[in-house]
N, C-alpha and C positions, 0 to 999 in steps of 0.2 A: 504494500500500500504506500503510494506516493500523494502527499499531500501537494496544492500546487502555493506557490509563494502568496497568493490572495486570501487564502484559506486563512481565520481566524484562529487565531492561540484556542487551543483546550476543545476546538470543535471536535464534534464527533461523524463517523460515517459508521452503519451497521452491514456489513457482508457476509452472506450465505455462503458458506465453503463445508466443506465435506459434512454436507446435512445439520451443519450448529451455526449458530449466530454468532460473529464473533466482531467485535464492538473497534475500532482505530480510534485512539484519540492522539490530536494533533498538539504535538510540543515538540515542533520542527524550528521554533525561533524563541524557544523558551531557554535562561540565561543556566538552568541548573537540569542535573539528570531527573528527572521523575521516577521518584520511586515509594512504595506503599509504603514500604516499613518505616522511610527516615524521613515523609514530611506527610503532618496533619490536613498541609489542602492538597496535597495532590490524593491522598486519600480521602478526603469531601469531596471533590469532583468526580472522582470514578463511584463514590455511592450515592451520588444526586444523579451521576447518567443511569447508573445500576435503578435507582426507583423510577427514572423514565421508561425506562424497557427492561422488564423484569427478565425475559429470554435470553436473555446473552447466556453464552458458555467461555468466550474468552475474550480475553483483554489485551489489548497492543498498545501502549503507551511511541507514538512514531517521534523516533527522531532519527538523529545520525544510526545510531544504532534501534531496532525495534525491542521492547520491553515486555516480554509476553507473558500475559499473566493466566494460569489452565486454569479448567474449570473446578477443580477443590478448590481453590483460592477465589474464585471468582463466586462460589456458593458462599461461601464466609462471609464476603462482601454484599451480596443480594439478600441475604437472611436480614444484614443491619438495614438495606433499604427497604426492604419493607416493614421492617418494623419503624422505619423512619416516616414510612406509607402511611401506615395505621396509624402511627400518633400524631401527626401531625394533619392529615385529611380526613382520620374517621374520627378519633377521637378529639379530634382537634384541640389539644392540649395547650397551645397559644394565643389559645381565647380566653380572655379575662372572668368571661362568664363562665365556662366552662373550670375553671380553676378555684375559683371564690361562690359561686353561684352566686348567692344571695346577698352576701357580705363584701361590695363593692371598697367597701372600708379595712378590709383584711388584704388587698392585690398584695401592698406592700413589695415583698422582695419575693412572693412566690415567684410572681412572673419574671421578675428577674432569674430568681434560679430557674425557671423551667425553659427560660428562652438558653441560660449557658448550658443545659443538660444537652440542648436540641444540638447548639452548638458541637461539643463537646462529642452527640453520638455519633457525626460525621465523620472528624477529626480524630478522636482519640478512644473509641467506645469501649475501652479495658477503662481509661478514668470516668466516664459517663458512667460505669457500671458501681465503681467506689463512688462518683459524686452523688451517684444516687442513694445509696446505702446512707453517705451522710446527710443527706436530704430528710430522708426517714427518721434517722438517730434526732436531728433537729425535730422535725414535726412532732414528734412522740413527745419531748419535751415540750411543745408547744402547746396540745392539747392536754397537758396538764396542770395547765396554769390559766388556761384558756375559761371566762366564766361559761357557766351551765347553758347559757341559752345561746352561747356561742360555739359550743365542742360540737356540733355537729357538722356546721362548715369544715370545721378542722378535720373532723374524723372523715368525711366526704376526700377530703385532699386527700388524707395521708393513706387511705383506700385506695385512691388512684397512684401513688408514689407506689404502693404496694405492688398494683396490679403490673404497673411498669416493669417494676424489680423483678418480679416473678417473669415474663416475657425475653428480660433479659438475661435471664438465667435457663432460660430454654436456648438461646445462642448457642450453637457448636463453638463459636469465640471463645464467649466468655466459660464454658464449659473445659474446655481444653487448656485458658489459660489460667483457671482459680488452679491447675492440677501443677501449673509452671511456679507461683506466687501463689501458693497456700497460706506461706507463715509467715509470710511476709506483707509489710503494705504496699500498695502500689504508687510510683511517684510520677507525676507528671509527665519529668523528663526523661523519663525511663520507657522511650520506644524501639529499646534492643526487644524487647518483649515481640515484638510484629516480626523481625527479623525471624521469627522460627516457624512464621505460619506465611509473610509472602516475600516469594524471595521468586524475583523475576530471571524467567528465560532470556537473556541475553540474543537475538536475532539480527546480525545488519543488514542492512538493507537491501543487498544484493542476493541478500538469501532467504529462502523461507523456512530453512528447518532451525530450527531450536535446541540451543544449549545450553545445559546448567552449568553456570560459571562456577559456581559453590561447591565447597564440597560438602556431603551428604553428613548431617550430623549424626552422632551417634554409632560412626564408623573408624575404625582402626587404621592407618596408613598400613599397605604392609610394604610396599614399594613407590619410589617415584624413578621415573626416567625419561629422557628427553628424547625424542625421533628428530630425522631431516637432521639441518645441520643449518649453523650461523643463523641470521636474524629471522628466517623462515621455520626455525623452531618448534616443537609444539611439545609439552608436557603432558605425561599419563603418568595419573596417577591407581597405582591400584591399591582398593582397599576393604574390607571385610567388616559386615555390618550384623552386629548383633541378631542371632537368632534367624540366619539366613544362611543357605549351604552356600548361593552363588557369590565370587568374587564381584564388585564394581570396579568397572572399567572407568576412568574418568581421563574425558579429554578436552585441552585445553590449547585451541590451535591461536598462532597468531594476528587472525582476523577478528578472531573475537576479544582481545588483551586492546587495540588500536586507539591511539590516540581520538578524540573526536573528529581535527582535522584532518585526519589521515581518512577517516570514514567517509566524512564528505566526498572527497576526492574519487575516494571509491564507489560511490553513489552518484555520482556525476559522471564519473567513467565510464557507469556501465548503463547509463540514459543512453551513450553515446552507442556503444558498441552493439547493445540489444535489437537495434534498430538494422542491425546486418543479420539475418538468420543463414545459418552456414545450407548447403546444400546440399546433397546425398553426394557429390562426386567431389567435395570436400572432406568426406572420410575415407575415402580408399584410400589416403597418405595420411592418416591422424595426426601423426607426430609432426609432419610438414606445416598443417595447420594450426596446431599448436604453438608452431615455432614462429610463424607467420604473425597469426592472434598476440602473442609476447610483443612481437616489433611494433604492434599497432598500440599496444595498451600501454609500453613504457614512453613511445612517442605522446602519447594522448595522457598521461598522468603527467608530465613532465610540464605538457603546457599549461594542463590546466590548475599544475602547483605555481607554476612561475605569473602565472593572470589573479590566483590568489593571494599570491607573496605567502607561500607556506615553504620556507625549507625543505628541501627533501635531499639528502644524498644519493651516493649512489646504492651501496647498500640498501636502504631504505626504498629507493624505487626498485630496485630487484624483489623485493618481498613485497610489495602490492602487485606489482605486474602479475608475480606467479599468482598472486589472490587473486585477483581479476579474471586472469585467465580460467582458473577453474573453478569460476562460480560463473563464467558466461559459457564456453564452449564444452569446459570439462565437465568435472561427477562432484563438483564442489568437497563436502566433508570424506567422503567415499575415497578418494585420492588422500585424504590424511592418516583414513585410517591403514591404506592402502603402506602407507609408509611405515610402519610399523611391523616390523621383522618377524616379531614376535606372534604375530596375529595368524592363525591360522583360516579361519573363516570369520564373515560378516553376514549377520540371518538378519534380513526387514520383514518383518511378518504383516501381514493385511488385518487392518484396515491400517495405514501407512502412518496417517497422524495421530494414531490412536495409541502404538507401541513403540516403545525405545529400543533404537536399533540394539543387535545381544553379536558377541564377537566369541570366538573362541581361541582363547589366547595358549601358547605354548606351555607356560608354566603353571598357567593357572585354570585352564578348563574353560568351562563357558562364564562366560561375566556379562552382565547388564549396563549399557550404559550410561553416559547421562547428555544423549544425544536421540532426540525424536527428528524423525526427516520431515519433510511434508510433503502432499499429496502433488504439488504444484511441478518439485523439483522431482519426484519420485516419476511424474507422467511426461517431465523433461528427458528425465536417462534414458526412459524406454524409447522416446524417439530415436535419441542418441545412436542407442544399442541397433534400433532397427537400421538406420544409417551404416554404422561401423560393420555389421553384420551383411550385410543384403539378404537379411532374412524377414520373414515378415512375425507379425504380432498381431495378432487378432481374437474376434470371435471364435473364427473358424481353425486359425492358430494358436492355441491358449500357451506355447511353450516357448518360450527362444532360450538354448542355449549358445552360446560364444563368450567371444573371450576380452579382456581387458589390458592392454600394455600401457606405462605411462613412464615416463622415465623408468626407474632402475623394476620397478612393480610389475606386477603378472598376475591377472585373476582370470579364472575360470569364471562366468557369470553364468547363473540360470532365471531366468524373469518368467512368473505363472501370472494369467491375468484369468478375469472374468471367462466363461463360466467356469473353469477349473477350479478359479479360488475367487467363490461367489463373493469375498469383501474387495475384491479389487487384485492392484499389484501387489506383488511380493517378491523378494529379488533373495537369491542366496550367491554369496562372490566365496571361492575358493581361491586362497591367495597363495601365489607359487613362490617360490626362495626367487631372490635374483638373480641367482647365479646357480647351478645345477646341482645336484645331491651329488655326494661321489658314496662310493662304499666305506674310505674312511669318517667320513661325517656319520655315515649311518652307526658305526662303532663306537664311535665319540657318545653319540646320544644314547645308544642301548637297541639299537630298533633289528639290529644285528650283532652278531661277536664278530671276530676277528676269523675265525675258520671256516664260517658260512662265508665270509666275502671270500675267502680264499679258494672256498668249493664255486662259487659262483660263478668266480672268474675263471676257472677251469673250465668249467661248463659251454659259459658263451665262448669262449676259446673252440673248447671240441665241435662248436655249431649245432647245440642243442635244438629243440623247440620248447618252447617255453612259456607256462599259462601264471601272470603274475596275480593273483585271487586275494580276496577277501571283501569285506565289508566296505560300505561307504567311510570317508575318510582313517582308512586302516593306510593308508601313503603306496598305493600301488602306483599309480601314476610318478611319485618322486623315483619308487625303487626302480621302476623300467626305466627310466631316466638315467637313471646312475650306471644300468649296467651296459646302455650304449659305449660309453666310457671305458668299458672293457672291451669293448669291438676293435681290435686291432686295426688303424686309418687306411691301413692299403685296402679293405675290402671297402663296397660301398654299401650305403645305407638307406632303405626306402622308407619314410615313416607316412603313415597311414590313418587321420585322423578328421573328425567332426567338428571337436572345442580344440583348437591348436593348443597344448600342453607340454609336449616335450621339449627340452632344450636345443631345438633345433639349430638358434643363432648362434651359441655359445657353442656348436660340434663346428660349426662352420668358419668362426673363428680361430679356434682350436687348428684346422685344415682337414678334417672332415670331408671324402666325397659325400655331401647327405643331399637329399632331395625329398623335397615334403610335397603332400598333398591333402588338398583337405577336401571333405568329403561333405555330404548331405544326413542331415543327424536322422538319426531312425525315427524321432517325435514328426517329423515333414513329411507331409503327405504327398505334395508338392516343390521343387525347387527349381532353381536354375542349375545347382548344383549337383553333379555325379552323385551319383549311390555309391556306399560305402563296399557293396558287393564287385561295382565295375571297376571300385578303385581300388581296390583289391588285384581284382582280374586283371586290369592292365598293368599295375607293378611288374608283374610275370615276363609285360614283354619291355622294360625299358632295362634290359640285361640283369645280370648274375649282380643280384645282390641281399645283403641281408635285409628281410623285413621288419619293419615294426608295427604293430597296429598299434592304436592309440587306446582303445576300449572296444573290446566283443559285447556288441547289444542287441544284432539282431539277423537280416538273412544273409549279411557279410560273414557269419562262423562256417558257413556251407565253402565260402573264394577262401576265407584263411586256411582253413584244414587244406583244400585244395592247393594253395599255395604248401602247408607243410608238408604234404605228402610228395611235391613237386622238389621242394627245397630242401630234404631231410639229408643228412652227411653231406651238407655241401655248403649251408650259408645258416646264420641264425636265424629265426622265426621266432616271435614274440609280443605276445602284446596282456593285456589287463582284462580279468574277468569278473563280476561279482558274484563269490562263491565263499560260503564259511569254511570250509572242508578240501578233499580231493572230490569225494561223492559228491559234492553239491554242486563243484565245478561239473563234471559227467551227468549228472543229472537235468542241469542248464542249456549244455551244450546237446545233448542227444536228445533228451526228452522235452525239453523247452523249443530250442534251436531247430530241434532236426534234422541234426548232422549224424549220419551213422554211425554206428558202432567201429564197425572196420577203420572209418575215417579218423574219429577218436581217436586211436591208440599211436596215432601219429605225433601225438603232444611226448614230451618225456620229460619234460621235466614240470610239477604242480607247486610253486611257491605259493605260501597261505600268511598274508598280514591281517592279524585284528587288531583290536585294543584290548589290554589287558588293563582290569579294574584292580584298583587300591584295593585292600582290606576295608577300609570303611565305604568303601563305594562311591566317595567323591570326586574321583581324579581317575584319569583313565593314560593306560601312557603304550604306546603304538610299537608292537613289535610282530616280528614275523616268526612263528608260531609252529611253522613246518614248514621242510622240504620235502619232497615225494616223488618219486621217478612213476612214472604208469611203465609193467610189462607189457609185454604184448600178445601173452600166451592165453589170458581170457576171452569168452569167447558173449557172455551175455551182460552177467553181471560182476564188476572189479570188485566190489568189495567182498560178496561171496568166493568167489575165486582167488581172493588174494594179487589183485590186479595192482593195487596200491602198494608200494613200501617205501616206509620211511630211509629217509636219510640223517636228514636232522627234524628231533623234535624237540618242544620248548621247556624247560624244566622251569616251571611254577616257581620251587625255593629258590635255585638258583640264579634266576632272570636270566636265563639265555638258554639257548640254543643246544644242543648236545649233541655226537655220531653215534647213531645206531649203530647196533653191533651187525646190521648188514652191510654198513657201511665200514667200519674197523675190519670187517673179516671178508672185505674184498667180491662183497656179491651182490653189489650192484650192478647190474644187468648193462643201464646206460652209461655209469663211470666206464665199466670195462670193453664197451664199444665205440669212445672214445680212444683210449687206450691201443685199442686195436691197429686204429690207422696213421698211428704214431710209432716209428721207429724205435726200436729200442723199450718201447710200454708195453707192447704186446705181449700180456703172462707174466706182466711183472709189475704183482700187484705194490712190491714195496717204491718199487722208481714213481707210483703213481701219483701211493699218499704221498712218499716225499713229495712231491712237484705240487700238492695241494694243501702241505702245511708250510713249504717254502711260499706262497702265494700270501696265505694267510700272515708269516712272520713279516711277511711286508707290510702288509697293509696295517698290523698290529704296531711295528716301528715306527711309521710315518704318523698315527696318533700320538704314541708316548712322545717322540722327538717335537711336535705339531706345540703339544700341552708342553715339555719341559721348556724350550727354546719361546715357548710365546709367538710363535707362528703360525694363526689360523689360515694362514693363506698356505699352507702345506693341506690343509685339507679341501682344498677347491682344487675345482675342476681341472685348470691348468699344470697344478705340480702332479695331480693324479695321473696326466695324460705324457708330461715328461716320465715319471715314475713306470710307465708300465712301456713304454718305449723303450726305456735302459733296458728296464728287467728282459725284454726281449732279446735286444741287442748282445747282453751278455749271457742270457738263455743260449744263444744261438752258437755262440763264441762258446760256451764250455760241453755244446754239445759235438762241436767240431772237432773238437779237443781228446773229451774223453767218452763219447758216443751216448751221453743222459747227462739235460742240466741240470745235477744233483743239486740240491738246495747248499751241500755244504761247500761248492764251489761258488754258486753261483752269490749267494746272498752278501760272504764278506765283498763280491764286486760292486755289487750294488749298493751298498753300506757305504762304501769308502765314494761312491759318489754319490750318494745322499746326505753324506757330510760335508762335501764339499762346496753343493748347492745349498746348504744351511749355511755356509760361510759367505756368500755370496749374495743370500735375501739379508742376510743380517747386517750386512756390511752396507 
């Protein structure tokens, strides 16, 4: 709501928005901030508009920044005007007659007090509530000195003092705050008291969603930390509130912290810019426009700081521009939150202005926050989305997933609208690392040990095929990710995908042959876009390379198999399925899918991540749970037939991973047909583990060295992909040498250059 310069101090405008009435009042040129708790008139004006129209649900105090006040707060407020209603229009209590009846010789100082009482209910109705009390204590004395033919005016008054007191003491106010100031008196100047009942949403101008600046009383700090970096900053606070399992997330960006002049600015900027609406072939290069939108808005805040004579640096206009820009073009607070490392997912549940957005944070599980969007900027993104995508959104389309890139951030988005989710939108964003999982990060966190990446990496080595399973966010999508990274660069790499998710940029950076495609999500009934089956199918023929799908959803598991059966001993095959188990994967895939049985047995290897619950069941922490080779010797059903056998499974006490003793004792079906096509492995189960606990002491090294040395950058992507280059390089050399590179030759090579490259990040 923009008020125009003509517009009267303190007017009001009433606006119908997501089915409530929600009330603007104008103090765009007023000299101090408005606000309930810390001034008596701005609190008599919002209960004098409050008794004009009793429907309102919420309150917008407009100026540089909007002051939003929801409807708990805004019912506290309505309760005192109408009781301001009733006494002063029905009872009419500032009627002389009506106070004295009869006894026109008694007005004296009644009407005095009842005219400051009236006073006083607007302004300060916690002392209205004590001035009244002494009102009574006074009259009580008064008709007892009052002669016989006169106590009954009196007792008439102090009847009505009564019947007041009693009204006011039906207040949820004054109800809530006798429980604050029991034993205490109440003093005048003592309006910290408001402060715990209205404590406005902080909104500027440029935006419509709402944040509590405050932090939640009654709550525990248990951490604070800052995200972004330099004067673009933004503070999260997390903290723990009484008698509540969920953590609170508290976010405090620096658009909402700004100067007032700095607001203006912003508010004038973005008069300017709104007036451009970008256009669908404006997002096939997001970032381009993006970049574009920046040069317009630092040129445009520049002059119109320098026409206002407002200082502004450079610094200083680099942090409004980036503000500007994503609350006109971008995903406004969604991109703050977006920056936030730690943030796993961000859920908007429908009806949009109704709920605060809930995030799920790394350390701390799901947390609520103190961040409600609005319906305005929520049916903004989705256009956005429908742009950046070229997918459509509709009735007849209730689903869009794709994806989100913004600087260094990466989310998966999924957007449900009407009829699906009959309250409207709903957005869930999966937010991807910025830089790619490797196997030692996964060891770092617990999500794997140290010998499972070592089997791993053998595996995609041997040119397994391989089904990455489990639940919704159990990290299958990070783990297929990481184990591209073990795909040795000379072969090439096809990925195969609906929501682009895998680290494609960063293989291609790296030197990567990769080539992506992205496909038509199985929710589209229609697109412009390939099927995920033909894109499949045609991988096949753009030459000899390793596959990846991105997620098996639906009649693309018919071209994958097809592909694995096509690609098996020759190139890896792999991609993501949702299955609790191996059975559940087999299950999905054949009796779901309806991919045959014979086709089946082409998979070999079943990796299973879920989440593993605390002991008290508030905290959930992500590991992968089993390994499992499929035989191939069943003919109906794997699990009756012993189709399934473990490799590695999870030890509960332990927290990690373990080798089966089919696995220690060399009978593993798919390890030793690996083995087979390798010199020197073939029947020789001991050259094999050695070569898959040499793998593993690597990847075990490069964490302790990672944590000892203070080098997280040893566990990203890049030193992974040097790291498994060497290990080849001198794999190869001590295989030349003494026909198997035995781990005890090869590892001190690779040690003594892994030290060296510590000498050289450090330095």
């Amino acid at each position: 709501m923009f008020f125009k310069k003509e517009t009267p101090l303190y007017a009001y405008e009433i606006v119908r928005e997501a089915g409530a009435d929600v009330m603007y009042i104008n103090y765009m040129t007023a000299a101090f901030v408005p606000s309930i708790a810390e001034s008596g008139d701005v609190m008599a004006r919002a209960i004098e508009a409050l008794a004009e129209n009793p429907n309102i649900s919420k309150l917008v105090f407009v100026q540089q920044r909007n002051y939003v006040y929801d409807s708990v707060e805004v019912f506290l407020l309505a309760e005192i005007a109408h009781l301001y209603n009733y006494l002063v229009k029905q009872e009419r209590i500032l009627t002389p007659s009506r106070l004295v009846l009869d006894c026109m010789q008694c007005l004296g100082n009644k009407y005095n007090d009842m005219t400051h009482f009236v006073f006083l209910l607007k302004r300060d109705p916690v002392m209205a509530y004590y001035e009244m009390k002494r009102m009574i204590t006074e009259e009580k004395k008064v008709v007892e000195r009052t002669p016989p033919e006169f106590q009954i005016y009196e007792m008439n008054y102090l009847r009505l003092l009564e019947k007041i007191l009693a009204l006011m003491e039906n207040l949820r106010l004054i109800k809530e705050v006798k429980k604050e100031i029991a034993l205490r008196e109440y003093k005048k100047s003592e309006r910290e008291i408001y402060q715990k009942f209205f404590r406005a949403d902080i909104v500027p101008n440029y935006t419509f969603t709402r944040l509590v600046a405050s932090l939640p009383e009654d709550a525990e700090i248990v951490e604070q930390y800052e995200i972004a970096s330099g004067p673009d900053k933004s503070t999260v606070t997390i903290l723990k509130r009484k008698d509540e399992s969920k953590f609170f997330y508290h976010l405090l960006p620096p658009e909402y912290t700004l100067e007032e002049d700095y607001q203006m600015l912003l508010n004038l900027a973005r008069n300017v810019l709104i007036e451009h609406q970008p256009k669908a072939e404006e997002f096939s290069d997001f970032e381009r426009t993006r970049r574009v939108f920046a040069n317009i808005a630092r040129d445009l805040l520049q002059d119109l700081a320098t026409s206002k004579t407002i200082p502004l640096s450079y610094s200083q206009l680099e942090v409004l521009s980036n503000i500007l820009v994503r609350h006109t073009i971008g995903f406004g607070v969604i991109e703050v939150l977006l920056q936030d490392e730690r943030i796993q997912d961000i859920a908007l549940n429908a009806p949009i202005p109704l709920n605060n957005i809930f995030v799920r944070h790394g350390d701390y599980d799901e947390c609520e926050t103190n961040i409600m969007p609005s319906l305005e900027d929520a049916e903004s993104w989705a256009a956005k989305f429908r742009m950046l995508s070229g997918r459509p959104l509709d009735e007849a389309n209730p689903v869009l997933d794709t994806e989100l890139s913004i600087k260094n951030a990466r989310a998966r988005v999924a957007i449900i609208q009407q009829p699906l989710s009959p309250n409207g939108l709903a957005y869930a964003f999966r937010r991807h690392r910025e830089k790619p999982w490797t196997l030692p990060l996964f060891i770092k966190n617990k999500f794997i040990n140290s010998f499972t990446a070592g089997l791993l990496s053998f595996l995609i080595e041997g040119a397994r095929t391989i089904l990455v399973a489990g639940t919704r966010s159990a990290g299958k999508s990070s783990l297929l990710g990481s184990l591209l990274l073990e795909i040795m660069p000379k072969y090439r790499i096809i990925t195969v995908e609906d929501t682009l998710e895998l680290p494609f940029d960063a293989l291609r950076e790296l030197g990567y042959d990769i080539q992506r495609m992205k496909v038509r999500s199985a929710l589209l009934k229609t697109s412009a876009e390939v099927s995920a089956d033909e894109g499949i199918r045609t991988s096949l023929r753009l030459g000899d390379s390793c596959l990846i799908v991105g997620e098996v959803r639906s009649e693309e598991a018919k071209a994958l198999y097809e592909s694995m059966r096509i690609g098996a001993l020759s190139n890896v095959v792999a991609g993501t399925i949702h299955g609790g188990s191996p059975y559940a994967v087999f299950d999905r895939v054949v009796n779901d899918l309806g991919v045959p049985i014979t086709s089946f047995k082409a998979t070999d290897i079943i990796l299973v991540a879920n989440p593993i619950k605390s002991p008290s069941g508030g905290r959930a922490f992500r590991r992968v749970v089993s390994v499992s080779e499929v035989r191939k010797e069943w003919k109906q059903d794997p699990l009756d037939e012993k189709g399934f056998v473990d490799l590695l499974k999870y030890n509960v006490e332990k927290d990690e991973l373990e080798p089966t003793q089919d696995l220690i004792n060399g009978e593993s079906e798919i390890v030793k047909s690996v083995a087979a096509a390798v010199k020197g492995w073939a029947g020789n189960w001991d050259a094999v583990y050695d070569n898959i606990l040499l793998r593993a002491k690597i990847k075990e090294e490069i964490v302790k060295t990672a944590e000892k040395m203070n080098l997280p950058d040893m566990l990203e992507a890049k030193f992974t992909y040097l790291s498994n280059s060497v290990f080849h390089e001198i794999s190869e050399k001590v295989r030349e040498e003494i026909g198997l590179p035995l781990g005890e030759k090869v590892f001190p090579e690779w040690l003594k250059w892994m030290k060296e490259e510590v000498k050289r990040m450090k330095a």
